[in-house]
N, C-alpha and C positions, 0 to 999 in steps of 0.2 A: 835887781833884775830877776828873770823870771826862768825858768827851766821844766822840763817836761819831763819826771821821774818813768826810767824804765820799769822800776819796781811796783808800782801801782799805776799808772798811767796817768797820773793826775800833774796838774801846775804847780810847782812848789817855788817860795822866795829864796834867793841864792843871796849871799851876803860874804863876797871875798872876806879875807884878811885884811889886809893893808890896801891900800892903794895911795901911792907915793907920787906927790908934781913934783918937778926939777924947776930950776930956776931957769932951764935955755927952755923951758915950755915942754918938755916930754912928760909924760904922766904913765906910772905903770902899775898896775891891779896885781897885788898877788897874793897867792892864794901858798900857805903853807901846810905840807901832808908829810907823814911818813913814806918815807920811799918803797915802804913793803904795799902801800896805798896805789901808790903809782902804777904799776903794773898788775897785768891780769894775773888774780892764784892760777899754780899750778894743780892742774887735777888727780888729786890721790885714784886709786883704786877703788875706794869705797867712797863714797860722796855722803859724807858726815853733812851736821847743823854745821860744823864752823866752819866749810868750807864754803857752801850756800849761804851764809850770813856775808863769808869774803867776796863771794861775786856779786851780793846784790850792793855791797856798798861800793865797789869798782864802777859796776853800772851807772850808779847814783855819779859818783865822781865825775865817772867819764860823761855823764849829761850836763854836771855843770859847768865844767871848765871848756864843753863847745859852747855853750851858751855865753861863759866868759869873754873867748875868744872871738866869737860873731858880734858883740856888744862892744869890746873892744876895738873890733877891726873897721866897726861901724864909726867909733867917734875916736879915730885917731891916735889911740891907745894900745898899750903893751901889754902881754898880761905872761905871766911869768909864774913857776910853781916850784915853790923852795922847799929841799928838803934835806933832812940830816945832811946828806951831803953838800948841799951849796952852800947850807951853815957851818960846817965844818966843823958839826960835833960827832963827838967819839961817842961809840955807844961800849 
């Protein structure tokens, strides 16, 4: 599927994770991130590179997983985003 990069404005290929069929027919896309990935940085005081390197990749994120979710919701599909915590590893 296809998605529209905040970062440069251009079309980029998107390419979940997984995407899992069940045998009663349900099918669900998912896409696994680090959970410091998931939500937006918080803003230091000083706006360093690694902070601006954390928002443009949030951005990027957060453009493919609406695009997941619209692709998803078009053909009947779930789309789900795992992370340390729904896997239930210890860091």
């Amino acid at each position: 599927m296809w998605y529209k990069s905040p970062v440069d404005n251009r079309n980029h290929r998107y390419y979940p994770d997984v995407t899992v069929c069940f045998n009663d027919g349900r099918t669900v896309m998912i896409e696994v991130k680090p959970a410091i990935q998931c939500q937006p940085p918080k803003r230091p005081g000083k706006l360093t590179e690694g902070y601006q390197r954390k928002v443009m990749e949030y951005g990027k994120n957060s453009a493919k997983w609406a695009a997941a979710q619209a692709y998803c919701a078009m053909h009947g599909m779930e789309f789900k985003i795992f992370t340390e915590v729904e896997l239930g590893i210890k860091k």
